[in-house]
C-alpha positions as CSV (number, residue, x, y, z in Angstrom):
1,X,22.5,-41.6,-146.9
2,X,24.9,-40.0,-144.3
3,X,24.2,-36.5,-143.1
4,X,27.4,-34.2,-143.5
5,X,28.5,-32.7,-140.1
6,X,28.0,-29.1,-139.9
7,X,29.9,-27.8,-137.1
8,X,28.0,-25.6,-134.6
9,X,30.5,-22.7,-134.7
10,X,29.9,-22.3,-138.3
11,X,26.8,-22.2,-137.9
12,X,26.6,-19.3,-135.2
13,X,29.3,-17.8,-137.2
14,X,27.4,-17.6,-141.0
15,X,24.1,-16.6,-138.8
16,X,25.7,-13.7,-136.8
17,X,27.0,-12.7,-140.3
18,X,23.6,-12.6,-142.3
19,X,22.0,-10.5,-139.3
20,X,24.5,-8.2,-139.1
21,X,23.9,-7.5,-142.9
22,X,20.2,-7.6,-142.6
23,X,20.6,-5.4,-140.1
24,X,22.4,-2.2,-142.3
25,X,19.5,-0.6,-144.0
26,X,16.2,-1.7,-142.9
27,X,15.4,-3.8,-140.1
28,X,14.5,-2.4,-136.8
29,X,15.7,-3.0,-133.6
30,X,13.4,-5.8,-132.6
31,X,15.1,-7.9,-135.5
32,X,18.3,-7.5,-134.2
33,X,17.9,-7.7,-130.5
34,X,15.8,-11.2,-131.7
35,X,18.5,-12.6,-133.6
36,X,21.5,-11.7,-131.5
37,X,19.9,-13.3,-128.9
38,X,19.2,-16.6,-130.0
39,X,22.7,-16.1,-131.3
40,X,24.1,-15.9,-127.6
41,X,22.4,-18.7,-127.0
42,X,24.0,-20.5,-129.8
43,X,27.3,-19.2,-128.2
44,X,26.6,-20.3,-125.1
45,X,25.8,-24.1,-127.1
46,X,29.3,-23.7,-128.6
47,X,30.9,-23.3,-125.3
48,X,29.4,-26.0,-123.4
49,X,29.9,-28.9,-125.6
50,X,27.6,-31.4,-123.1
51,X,24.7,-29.6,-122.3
52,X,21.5,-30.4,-124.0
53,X,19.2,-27.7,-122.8
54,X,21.6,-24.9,-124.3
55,X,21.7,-26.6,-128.3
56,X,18.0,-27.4,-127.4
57,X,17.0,-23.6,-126.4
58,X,19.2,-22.8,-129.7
59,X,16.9,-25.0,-132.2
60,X,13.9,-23.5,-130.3
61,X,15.3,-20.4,-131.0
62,X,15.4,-20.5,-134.4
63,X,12.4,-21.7,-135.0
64,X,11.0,-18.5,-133.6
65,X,12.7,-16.5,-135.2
66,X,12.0,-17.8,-138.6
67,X,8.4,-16.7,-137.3
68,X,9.5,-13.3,-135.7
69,X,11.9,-12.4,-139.2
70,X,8.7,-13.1,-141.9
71,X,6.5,-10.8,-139.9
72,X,9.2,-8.1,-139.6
73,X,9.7,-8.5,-143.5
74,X,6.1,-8.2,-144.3
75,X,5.8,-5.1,-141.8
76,X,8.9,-3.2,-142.4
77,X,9.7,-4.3,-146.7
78,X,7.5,-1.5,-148.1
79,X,8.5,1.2,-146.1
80,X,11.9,1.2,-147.9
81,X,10.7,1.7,-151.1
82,X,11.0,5.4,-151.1
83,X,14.7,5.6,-150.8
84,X,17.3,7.7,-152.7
85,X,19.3,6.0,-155.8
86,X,22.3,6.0,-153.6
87,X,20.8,4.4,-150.5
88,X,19.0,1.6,-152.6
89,X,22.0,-0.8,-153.0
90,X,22.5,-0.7,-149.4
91,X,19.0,-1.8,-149.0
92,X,19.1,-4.5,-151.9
93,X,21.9,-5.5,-150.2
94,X,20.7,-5.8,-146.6
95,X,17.3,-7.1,-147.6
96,X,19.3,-10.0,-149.5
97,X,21.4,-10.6,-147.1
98,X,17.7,-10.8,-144.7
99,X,16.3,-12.9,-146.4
100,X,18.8,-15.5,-147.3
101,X,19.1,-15.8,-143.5
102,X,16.0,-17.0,-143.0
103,X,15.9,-19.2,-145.8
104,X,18.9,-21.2,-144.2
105,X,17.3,-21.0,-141.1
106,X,14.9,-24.4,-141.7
107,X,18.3,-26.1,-142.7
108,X,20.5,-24.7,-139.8
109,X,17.4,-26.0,-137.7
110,X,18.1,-29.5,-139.1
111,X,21.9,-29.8,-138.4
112,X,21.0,-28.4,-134.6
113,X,18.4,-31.4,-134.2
114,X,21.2,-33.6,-135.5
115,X,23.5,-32.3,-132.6
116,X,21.1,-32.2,-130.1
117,X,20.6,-36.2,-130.7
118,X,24.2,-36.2,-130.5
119,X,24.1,-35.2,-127.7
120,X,21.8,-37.3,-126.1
121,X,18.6,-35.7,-126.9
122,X,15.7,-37.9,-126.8
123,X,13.0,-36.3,-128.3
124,X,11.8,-37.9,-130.9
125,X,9.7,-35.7,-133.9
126,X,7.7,-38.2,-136.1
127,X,6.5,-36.6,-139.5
128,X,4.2,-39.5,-140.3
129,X,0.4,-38.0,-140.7
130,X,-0.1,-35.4,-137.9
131,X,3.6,-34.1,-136.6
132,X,3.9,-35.4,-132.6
133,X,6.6,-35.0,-130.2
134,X,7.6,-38.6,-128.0
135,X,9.7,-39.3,-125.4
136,X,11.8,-42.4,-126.5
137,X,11.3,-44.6,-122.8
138,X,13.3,-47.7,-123.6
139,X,15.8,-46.3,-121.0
140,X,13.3,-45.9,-118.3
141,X,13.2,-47.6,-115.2
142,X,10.5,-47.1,-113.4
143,X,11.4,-46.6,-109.2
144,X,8.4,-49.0,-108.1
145,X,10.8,-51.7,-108.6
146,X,13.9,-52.0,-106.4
147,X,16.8,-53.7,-107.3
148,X,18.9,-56.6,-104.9
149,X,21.5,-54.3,-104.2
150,X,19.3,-51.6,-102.7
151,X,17.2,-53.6,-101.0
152,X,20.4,-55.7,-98.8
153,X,21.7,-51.6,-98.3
154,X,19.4,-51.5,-95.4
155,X,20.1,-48.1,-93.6
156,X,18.8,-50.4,-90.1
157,X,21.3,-51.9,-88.2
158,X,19.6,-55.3,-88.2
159,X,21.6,-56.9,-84.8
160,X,20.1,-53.6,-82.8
161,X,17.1,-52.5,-84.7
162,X,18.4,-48.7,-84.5
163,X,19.3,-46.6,-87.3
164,X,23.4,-45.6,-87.3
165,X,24.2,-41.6,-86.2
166,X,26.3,-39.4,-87.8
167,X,30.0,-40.2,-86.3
168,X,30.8,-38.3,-83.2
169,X,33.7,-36.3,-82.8
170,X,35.3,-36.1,-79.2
């Protein structure tokens, strides 16, 4: 089964979204400051299609924050209860809006990994009886080993026995 390509933009863009509705009624200000920040980070993934640290730091990212937003919603739900009949839409609304955010969050996580093995990623997760993290090393050369080439580059100048100096200028 093929995975569906999920473009990263969209997924910034539907993330930004759901925070900025979580954030109308309820949440404080360590839930935005949180999200919008692993959100720059997803910008910055965006804008520099090659690199691998910055969709990396992204996955990493959400990851904590779908730690960080269940401990704000089991802190900070109750103390909305007591709102007036005109104010609890707003809530329903933002709190919905919350928690559907973190419920994509495991999927958005998914698609990321897919795009950081896209882009050359090689960490490898392996779900098989206890969850470890390896290094894939079939590219690995190790520098004990010299190749021919750099071994007949000697920097010596074998006929004199002296090393070459830098080119002088008169």
């Amino acid at each position: 089964m093929e995975i569906p390509a999920v473009n990263l933009k969209a997924i910034v863009l539907m993330h930004w979204l759901l925070t900025i509705w979580g954030c109308m009624a309820w949440l404080p200000p360590s839930y935005a400051w949180g999200n919008f920040s692993v959100l720059a980070v997803g910008v910055w993934a965006v804008a520099q299609r090659d690199s691998i640290d910055a969709v990396l730091m992204f996955l990493i990212g959400i990851a904590v924050t779908i730690l960080t937003d269940i401990i704000h919603f089991g802190i900070y739900y109750p103390l909305a209860e007591g709102l007036a009949e005109r104010n609890r839409d707003t809530f329903r609304f933002s709190a919905g809006m919350a928690i559907l955010g973190l419920l994509l969050k495991p999927v958005s996580c998914f698609f990321v990994y897919q795009m950081y093995r896209e882009r050359g990623g090689d960490y490898n997760v392996n779900f098989a009886g206890f969850p470890s993290v390896t290094r894939n090393r079939d590219a690995y050369q190790s520098i004990d080993q010299q190749d021919q080439s750099t071994s007949s580059a000697n920097p010596f100048n074998q006929a004199e026995g002296t090393k070459p100096g830098p080119p002088h200028s008169y």
